[in-house]
Structure formats: structure tokens, C-alpha cells
PDB file with one MODEL, atoms N, CA, C and O in Angstrom:
MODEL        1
ATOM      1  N   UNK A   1      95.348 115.797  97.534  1.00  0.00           N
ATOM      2  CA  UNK A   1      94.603 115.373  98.703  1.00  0.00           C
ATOM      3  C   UNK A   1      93.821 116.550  99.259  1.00  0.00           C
ATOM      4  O   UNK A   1      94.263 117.699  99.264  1.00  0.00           O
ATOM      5  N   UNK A   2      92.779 116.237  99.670  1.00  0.00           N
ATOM      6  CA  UNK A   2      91.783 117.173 100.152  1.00  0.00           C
ATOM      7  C   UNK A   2      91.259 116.244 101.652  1.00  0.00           C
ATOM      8  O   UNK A   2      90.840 115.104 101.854  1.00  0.00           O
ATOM      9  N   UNK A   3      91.518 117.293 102.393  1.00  0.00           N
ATOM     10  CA  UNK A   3      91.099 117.114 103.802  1.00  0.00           C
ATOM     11  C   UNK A   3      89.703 117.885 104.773  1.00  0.00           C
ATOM     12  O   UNK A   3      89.661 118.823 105.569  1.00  0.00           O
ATOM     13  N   UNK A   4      88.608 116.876 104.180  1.00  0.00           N
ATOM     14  CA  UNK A   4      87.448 117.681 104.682  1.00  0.00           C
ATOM     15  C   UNK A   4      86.551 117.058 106.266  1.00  0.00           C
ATOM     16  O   UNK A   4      86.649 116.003 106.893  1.00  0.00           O
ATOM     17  N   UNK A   5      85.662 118.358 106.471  1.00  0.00           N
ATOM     18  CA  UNK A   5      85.069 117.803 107.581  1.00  0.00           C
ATOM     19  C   UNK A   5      83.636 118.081 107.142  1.00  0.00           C
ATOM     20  O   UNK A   5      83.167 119.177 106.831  1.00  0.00           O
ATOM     21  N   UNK A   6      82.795 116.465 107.179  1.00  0.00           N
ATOM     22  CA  UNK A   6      81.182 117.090 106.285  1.00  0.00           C
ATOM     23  C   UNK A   6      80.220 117.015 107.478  1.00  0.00           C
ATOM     24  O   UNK A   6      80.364 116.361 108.512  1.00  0.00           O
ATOM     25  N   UNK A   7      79.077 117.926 107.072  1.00  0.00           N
ATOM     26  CA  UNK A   7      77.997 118.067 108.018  1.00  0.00           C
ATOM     27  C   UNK A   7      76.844 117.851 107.442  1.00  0.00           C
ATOM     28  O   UNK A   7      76.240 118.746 106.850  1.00  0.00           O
ATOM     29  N   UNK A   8      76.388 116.572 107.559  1.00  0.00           N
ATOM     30  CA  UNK A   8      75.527 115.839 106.976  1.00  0.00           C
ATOM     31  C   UNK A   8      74.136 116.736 107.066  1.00  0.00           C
ATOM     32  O   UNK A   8      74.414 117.725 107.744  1.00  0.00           O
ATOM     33  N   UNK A   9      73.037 116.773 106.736  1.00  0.00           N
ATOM     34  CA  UNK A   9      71.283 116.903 106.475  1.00  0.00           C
ATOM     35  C   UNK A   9      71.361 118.721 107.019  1.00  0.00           C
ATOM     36  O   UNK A   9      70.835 119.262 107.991  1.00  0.00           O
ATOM     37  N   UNK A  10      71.895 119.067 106.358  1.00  0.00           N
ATOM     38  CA  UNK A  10      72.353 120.615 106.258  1.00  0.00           C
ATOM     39  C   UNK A  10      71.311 120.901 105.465  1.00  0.00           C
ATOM     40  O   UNK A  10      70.914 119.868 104.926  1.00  0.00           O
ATOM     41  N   UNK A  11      70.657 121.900 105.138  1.00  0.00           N
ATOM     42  CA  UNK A  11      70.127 122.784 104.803  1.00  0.00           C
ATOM     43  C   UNK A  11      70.027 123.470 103.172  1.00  0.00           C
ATOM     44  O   UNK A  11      69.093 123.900 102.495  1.00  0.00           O
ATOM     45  N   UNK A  12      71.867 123.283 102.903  1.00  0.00           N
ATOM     46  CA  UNK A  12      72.281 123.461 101.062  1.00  0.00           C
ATOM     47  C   UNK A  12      73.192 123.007 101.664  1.00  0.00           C
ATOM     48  O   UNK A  12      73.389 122.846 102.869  1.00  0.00           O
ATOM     49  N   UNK A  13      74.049 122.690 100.351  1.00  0.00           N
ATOM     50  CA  UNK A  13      75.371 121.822 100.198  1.00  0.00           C
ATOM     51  C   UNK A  13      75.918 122.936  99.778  1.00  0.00           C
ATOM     52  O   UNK A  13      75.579 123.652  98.836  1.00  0.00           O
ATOM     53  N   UNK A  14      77.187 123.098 100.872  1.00  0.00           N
ATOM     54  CA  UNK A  14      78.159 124.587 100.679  1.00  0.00           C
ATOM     55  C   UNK A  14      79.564 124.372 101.173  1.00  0.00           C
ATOM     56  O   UNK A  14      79.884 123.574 102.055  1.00  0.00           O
ATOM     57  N   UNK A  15      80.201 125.010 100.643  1.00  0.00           N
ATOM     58  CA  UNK A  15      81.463 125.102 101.699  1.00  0.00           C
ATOM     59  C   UNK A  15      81.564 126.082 102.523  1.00  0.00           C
ATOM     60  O   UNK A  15      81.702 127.126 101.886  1.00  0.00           O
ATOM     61  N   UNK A  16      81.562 126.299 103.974  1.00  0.00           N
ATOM     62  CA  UNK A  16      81.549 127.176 104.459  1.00  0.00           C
ATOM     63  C   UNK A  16      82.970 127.719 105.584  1.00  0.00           C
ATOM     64  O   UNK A  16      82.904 128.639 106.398  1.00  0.00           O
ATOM     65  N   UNK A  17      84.114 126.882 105.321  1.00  0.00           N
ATOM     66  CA  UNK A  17      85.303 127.378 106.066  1.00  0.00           C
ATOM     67  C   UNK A  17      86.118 126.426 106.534  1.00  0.00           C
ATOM     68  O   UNK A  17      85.921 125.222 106.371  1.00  0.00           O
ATOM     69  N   UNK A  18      87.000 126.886 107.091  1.00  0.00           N
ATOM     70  CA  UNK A  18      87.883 125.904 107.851  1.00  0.00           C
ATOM     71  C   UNK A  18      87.332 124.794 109.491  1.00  0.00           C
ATOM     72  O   UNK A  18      86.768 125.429 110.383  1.00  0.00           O
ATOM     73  N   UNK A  19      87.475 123.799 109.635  1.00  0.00           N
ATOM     74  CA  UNK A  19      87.594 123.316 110.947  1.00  0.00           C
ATOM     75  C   UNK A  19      88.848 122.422 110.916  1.00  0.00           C
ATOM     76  O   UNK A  19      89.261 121.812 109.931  1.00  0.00           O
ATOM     77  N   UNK A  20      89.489 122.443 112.378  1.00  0.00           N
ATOM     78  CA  UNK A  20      90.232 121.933 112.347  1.00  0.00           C
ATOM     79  C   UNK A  20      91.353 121.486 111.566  1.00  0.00           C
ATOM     80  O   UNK A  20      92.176 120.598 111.789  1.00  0.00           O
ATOM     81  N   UNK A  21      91.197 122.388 110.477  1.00  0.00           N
ATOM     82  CA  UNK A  21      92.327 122.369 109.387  1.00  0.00           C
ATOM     83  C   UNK A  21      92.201 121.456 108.092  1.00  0.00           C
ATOM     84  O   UNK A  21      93.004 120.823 107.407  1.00  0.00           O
ATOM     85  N   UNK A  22      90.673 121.699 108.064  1.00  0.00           N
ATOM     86  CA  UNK A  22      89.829 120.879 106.886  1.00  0.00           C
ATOM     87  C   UNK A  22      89.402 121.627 106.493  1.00  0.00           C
ATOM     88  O   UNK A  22      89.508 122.739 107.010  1.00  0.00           O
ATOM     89  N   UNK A  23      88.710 121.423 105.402  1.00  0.00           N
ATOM     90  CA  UNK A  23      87.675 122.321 104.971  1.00  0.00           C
ATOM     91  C   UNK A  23      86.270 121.647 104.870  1.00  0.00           C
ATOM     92  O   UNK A  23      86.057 120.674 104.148  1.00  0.00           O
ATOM     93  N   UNK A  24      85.263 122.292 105.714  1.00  0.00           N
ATOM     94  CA  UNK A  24      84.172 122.141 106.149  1.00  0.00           C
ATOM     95  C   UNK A  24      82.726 122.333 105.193  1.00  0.00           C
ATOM     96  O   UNK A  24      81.983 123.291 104.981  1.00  0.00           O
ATOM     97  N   UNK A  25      82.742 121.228 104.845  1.00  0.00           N
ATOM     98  CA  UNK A  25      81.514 121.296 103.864  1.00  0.00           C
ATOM     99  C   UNK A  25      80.013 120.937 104.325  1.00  0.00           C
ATOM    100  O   UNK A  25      80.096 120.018 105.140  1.00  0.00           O
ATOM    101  N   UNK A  26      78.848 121.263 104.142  1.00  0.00           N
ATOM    102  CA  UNK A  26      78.120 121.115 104.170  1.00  0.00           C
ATOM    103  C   UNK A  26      77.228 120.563 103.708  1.00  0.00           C
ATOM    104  O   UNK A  26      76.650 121.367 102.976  1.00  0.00           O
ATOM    105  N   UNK A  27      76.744 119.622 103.696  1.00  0.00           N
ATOM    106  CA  UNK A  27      76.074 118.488 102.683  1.00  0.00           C
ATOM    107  C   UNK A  27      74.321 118.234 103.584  1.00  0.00           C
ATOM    108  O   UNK A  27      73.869 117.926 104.687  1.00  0.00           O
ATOM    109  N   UNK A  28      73.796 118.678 101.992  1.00  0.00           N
ATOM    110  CA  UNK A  28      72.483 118.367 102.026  1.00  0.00           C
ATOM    111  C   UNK A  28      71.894 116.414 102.836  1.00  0.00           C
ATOM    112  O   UNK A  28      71.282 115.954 103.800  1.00  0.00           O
ATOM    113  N   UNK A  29      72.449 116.066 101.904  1.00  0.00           N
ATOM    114  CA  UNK A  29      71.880 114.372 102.096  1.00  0.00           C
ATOM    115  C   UNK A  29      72.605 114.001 103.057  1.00  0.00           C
ATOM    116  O   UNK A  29      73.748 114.361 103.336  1.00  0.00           O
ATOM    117  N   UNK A  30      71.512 112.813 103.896  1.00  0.00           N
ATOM    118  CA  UNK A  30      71.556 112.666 105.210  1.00  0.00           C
ATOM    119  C   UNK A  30      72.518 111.346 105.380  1.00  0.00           C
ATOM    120  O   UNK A  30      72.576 110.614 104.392  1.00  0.00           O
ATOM    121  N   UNK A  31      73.234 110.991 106.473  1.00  0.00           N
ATOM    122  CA  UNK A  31      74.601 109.913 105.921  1.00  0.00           C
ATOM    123  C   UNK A  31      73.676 108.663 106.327  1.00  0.00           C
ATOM    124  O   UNK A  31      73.850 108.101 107.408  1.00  0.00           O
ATOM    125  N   UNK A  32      72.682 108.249 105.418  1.00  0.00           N
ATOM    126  CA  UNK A  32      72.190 107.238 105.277  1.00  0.00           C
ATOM    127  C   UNK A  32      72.492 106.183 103.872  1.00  0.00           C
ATOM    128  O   UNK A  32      72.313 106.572 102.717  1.00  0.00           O
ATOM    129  N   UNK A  33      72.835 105.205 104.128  1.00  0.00           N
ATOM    130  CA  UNK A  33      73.063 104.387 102.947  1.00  0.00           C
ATOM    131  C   UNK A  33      73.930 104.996 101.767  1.00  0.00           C
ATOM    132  O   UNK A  33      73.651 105.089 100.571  1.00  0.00           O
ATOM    133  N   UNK A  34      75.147 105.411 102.513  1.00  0.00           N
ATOM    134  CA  UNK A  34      76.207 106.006 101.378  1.00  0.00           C
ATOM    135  C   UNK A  34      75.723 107.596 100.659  1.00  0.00           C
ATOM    136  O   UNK A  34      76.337 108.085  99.711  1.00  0.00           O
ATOM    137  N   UNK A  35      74.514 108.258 101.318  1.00  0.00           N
ATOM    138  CA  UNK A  35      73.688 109.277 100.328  1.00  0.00           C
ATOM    139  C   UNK A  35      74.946 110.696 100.347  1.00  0.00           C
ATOM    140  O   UNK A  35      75.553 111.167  99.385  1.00  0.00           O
ATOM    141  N   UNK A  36      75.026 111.159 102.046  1.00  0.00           N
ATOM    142  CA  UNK A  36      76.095 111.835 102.116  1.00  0.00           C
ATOM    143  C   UNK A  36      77.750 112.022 101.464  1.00  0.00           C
ATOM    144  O   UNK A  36      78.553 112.956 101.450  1.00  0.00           O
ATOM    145  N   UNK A  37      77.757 110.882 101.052  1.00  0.00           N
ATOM    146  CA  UNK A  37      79.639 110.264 100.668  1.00  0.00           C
ATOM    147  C   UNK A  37      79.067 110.335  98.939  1.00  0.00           C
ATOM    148  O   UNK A  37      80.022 110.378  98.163  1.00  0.00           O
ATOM    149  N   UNK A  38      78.002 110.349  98.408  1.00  0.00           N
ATOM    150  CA  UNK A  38      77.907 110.206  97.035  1.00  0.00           C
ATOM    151  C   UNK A  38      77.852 111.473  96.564  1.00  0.00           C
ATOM    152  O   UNK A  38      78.394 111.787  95.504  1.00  0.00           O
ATOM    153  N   UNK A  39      76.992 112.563  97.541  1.00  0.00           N
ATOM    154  CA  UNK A  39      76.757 113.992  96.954  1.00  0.00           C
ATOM    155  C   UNK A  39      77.563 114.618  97.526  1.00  0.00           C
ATOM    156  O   UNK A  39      77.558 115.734  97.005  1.00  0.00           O
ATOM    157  N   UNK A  40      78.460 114.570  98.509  1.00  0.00           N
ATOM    158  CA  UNK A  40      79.962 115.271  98.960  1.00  0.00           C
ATOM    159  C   UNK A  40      80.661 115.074  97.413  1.00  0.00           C
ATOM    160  O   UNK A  40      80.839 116.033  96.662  1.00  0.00           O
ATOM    161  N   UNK A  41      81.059 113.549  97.034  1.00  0.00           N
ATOM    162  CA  UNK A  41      81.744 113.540  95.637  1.00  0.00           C
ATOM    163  C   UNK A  41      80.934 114.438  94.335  1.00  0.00           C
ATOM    164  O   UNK A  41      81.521 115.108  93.486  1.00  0.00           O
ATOM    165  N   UNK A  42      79.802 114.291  94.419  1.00  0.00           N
ATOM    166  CA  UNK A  42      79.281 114.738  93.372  1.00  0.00           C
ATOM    167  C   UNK A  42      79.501 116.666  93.162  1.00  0.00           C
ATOM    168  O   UNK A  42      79.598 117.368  92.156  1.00  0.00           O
ATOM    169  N   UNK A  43      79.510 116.982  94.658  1.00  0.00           N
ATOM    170  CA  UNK A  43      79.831 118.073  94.606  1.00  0.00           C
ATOM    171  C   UNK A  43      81.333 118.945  94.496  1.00  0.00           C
ATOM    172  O   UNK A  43      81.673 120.087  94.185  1.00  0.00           O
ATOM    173  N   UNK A  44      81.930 117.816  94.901  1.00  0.00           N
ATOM    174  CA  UNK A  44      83.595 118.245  94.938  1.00  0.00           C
ATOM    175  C   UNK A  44      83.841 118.369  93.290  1.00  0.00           C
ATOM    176  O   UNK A  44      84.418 119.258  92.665  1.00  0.00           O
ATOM    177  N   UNK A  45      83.129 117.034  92.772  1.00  0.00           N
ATOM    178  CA  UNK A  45      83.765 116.721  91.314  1.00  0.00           C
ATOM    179  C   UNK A  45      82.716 118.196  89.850  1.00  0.00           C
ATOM    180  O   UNK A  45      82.889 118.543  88.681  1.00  0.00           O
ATOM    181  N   UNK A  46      82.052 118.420  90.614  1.00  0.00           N
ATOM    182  CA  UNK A  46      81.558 120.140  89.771  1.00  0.00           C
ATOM    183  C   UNK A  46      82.050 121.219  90.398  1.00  0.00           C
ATOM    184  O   UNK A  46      81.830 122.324  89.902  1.00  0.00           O
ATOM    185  N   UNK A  47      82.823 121.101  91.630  1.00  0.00           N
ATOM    186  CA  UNK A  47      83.714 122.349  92.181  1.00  0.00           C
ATOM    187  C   UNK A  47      84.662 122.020  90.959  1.00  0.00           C
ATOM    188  O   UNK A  47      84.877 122.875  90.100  1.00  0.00           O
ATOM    189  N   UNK A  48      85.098 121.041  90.917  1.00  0.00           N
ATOM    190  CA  UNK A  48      86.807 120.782  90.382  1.00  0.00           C
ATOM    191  C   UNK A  48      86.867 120.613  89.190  1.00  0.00           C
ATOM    192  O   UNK A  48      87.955 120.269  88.727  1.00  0.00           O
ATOM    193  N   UNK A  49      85.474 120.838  88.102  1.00  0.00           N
ATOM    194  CA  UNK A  49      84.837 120.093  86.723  1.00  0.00           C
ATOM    195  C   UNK A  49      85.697 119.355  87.145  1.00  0.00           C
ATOM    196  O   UNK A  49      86.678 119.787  87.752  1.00  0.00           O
ATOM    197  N   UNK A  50      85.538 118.380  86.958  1.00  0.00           N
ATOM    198  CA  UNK A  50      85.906 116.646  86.906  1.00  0.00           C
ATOM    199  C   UNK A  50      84.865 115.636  86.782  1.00  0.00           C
ATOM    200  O   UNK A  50      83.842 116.081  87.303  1.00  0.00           O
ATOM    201  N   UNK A  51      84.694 114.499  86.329  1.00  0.00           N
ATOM    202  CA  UNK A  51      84.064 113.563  86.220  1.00  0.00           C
ATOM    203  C   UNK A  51      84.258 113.041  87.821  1.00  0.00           C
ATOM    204  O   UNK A  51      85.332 112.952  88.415  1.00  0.00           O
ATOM    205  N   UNK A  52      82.973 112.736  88.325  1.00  0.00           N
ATOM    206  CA  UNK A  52      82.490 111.686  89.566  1.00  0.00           C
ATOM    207  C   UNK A  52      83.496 111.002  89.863  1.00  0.00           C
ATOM    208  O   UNK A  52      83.934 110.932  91.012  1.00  0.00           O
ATOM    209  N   UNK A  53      84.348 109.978  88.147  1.00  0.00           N
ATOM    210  CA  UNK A  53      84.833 108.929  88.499  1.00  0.00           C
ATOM    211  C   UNK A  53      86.417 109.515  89.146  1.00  0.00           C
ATOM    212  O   UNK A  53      87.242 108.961  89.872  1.00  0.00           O
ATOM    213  N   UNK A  54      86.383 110.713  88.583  1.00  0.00           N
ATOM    214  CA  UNK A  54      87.748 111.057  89.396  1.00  0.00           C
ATOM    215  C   UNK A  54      87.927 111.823  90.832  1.00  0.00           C
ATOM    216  O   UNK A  54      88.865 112.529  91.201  1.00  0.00           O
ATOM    217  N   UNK A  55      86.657 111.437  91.566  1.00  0.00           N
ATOM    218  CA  UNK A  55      87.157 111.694  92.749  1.00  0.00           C
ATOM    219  C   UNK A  55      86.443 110.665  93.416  1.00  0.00           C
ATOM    220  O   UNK A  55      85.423 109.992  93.267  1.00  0.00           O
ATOM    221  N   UNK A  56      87.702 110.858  94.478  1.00  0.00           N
ATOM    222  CA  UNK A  56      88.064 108.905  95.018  1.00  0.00           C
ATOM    223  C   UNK A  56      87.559 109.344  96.802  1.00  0.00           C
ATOM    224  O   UNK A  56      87.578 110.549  97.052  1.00  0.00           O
ATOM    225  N   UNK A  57      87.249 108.641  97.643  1.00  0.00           N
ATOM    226  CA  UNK A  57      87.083 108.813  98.962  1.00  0.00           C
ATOM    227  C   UNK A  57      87.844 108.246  99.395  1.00  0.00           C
ATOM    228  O   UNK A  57      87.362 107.260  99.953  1.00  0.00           O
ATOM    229  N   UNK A  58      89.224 108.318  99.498  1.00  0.00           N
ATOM    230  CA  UNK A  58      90.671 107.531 100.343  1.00  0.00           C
ATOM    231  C   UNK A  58      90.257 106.707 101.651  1.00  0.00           C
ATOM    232  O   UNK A  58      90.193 105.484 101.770  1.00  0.00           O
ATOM    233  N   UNK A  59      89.958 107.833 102.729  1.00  0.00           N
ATOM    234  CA  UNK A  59      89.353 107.568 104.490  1.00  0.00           C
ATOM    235  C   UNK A  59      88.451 107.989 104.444  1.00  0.00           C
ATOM    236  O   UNK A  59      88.267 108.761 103.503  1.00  0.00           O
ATOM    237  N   UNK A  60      87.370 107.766 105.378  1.00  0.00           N
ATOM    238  CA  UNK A  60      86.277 108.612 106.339  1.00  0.00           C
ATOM    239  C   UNK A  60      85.098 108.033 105.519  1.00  0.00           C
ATOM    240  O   UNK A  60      84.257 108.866 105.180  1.00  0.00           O
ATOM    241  N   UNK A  61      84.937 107.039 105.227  1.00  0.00           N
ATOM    242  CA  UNK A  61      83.577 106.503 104.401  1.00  0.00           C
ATOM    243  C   UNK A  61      82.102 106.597 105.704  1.00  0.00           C
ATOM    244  O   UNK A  61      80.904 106.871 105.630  1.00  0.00           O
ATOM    245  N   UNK A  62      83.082 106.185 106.834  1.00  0.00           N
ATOM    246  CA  UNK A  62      81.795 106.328 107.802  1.00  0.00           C
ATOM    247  C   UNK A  62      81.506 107.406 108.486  1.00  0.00           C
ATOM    248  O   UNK A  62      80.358 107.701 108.818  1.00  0.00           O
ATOM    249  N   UNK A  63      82.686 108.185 108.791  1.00  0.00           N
ATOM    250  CA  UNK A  63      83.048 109.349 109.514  1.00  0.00           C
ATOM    251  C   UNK A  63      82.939 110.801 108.871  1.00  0.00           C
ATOM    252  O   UNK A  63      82.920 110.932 107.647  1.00  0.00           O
ATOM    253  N   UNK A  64      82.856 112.042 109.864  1.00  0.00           N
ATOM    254  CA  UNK A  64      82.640 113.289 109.114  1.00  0.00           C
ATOM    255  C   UNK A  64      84.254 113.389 108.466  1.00  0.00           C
ATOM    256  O   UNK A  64      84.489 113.863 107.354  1.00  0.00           O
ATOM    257  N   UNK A  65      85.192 112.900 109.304  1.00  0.00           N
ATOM    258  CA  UNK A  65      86.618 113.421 108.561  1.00  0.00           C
ATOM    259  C   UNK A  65      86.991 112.524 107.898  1.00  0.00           C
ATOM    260  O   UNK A  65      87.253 111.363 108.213  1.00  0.00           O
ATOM    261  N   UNK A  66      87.052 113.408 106.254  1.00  0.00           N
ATOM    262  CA  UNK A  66      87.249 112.494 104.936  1.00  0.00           C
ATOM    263  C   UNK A  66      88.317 112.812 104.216  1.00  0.00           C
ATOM    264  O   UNK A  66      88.401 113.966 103.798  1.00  0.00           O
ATOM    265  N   UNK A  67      89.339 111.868 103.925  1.00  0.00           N
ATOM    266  CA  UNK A  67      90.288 112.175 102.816  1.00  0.00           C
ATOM    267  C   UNK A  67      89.673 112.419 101.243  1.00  0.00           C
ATOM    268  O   UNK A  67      88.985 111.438 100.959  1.00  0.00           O
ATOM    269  N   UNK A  68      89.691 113.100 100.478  1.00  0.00           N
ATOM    270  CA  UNK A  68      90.006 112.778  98.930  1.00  0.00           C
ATOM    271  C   UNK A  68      91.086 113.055  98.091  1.00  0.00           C
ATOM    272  O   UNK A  68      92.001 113.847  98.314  1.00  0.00           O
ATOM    273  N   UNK A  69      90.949 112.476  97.287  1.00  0.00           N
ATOM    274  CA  UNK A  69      91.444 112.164  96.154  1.00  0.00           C
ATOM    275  C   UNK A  69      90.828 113.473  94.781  1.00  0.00           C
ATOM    276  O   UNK A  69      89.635 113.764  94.691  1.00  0.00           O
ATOM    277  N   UNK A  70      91.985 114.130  93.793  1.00  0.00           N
ATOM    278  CA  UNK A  70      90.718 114.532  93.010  1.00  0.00           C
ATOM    279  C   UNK A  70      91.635 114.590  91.961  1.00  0.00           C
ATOM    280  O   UNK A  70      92.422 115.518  92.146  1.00  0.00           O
ATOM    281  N   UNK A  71      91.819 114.054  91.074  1.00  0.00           N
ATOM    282  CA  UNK A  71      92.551 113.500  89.774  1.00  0.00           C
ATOM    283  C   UNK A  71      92.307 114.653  88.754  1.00  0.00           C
ATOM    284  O   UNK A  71      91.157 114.914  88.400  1.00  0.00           O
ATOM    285  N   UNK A  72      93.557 115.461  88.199  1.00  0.00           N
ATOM    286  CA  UNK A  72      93.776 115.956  87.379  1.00  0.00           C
ATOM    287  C   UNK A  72      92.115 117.473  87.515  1.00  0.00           C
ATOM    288  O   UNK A  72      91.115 117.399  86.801  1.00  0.00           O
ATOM    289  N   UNK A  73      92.308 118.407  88.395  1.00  0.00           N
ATOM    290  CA  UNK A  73      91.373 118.970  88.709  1.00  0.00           C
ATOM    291  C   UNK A  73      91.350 119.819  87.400  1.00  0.00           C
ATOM    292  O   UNK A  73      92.423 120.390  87.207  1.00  0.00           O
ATOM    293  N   UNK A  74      90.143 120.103  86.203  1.00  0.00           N
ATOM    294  CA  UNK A  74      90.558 121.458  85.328  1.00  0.00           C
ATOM    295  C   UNK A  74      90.072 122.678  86.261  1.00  0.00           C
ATOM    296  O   UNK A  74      89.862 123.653  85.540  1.00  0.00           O
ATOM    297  N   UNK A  75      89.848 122.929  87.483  1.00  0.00           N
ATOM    298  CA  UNK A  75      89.435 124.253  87.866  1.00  0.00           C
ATOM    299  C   UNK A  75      89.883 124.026  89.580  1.00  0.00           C
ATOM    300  O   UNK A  75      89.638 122.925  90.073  1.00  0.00           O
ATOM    301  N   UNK A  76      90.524 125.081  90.424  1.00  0.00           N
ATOM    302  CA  UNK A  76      90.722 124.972  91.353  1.00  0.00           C
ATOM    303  C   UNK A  76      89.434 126.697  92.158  1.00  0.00           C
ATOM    304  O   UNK A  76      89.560 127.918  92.072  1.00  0.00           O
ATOM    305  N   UNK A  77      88.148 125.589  92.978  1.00  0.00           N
ATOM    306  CA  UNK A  77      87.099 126.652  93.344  1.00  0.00           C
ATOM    307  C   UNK A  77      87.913 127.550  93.949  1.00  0.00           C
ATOM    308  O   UNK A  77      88.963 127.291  94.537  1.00  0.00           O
ATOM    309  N   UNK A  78      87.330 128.784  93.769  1.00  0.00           N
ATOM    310  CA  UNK A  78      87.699 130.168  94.948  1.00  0.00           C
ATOM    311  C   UNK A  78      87.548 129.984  96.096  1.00  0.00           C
ATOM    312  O   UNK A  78      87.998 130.824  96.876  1.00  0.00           O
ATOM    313  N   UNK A  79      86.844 128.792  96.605  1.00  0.00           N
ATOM    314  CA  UNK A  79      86.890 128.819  97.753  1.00  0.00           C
ATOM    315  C   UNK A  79      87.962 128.083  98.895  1.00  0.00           C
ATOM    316  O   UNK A  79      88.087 128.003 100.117  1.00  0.00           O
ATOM    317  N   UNK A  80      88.593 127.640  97.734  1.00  0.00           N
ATOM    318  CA  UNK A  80      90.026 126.851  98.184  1.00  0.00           C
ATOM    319  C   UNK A  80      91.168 128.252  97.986  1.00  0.00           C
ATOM    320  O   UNK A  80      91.846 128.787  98.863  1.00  0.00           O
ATOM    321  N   UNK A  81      91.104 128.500  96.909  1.00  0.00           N
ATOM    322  CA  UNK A  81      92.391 129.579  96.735  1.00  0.00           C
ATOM    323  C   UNK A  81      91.990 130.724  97.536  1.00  0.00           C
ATOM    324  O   UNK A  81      92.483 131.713  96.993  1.00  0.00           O
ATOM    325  N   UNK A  82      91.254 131.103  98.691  1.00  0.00           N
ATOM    326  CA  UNK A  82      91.361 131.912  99.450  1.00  0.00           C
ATOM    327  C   UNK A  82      92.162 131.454 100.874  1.00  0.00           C
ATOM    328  O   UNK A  82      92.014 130.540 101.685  1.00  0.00           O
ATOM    329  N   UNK A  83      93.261 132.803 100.698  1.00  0.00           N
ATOM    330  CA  UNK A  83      94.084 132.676 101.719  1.00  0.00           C
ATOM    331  C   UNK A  83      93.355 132.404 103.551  1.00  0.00           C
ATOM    332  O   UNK A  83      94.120 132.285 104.508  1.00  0.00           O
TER     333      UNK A  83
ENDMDL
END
């Protein structure tokens, strides 16, 4: 489980730290018509090499605070394994 907080029509799509005990991503596409919730996954699932289909959006389809899902990750980013 991954517990994030996204900030939609950002500038680049980044991770840039903790909020509230999420991790705070930054997402280019604007949360119009699912655009935000498709390139949050798209980006989690090339942090994590994984295929798209293995990462799932549990909660927060409408909201910035989103559960995922990320099935059998082969790479865990540096930007998670920092203390």
C-alpha cells in the first residue's frame, strides 16, 4: 500500500516529499476526466517497473488523498527508501 497526496496541473510530474504522512507527488495532468489518476498510475508503475495493469487505485479516485496498490514491485524508487 502506498499512501499518496497528488497535486494536480503541476509543472513536471515529481515526487517531492512527505505531507501528512503521504508521499506527495506532483502530477503534470490536470484532474479532468480521470487525466490526473491515469498519469499518477502511469508514473508510479515506471517508478516501480511494473506494468500499468499492476497498479490499482484502492481510494481517492476523486480526491488528492489516494490509496495504491502496486503488485509485485521489481524496483523500490530512492525516493521511497530514503529515511
Amino acid at each position: 500500500m502506498l499512501d499518496c497526496h497528488v497535486q494536480p496541473r503541476a509543472s513536471r510530474t515529481e515526487v517531492v516529499g512527505i505531507h501528512d504522512a503521504r508521499l506527495k507527488v506532483r502530477i503534470a495532468a490536470p484532474p479532468v476526466d480521470d487525466a490526473a489518476n491515469k498519469a499518477l498510475i502511469a508514473f508510479l508503475a515506471k517508478a516501480f517497473k511494473v506494468p500499468k495493469a499492476q497498479v490499482e487505485l484502492l481510494s481517492g479516485a476523486t480526491g488528492r488523498d489516494k490509496r495504491i496498490a502496486i503488485d509485485n514491485p521489481r524496483r523500490i524508487p530512492d525516493w521511497l527508501d530514503s529515511p
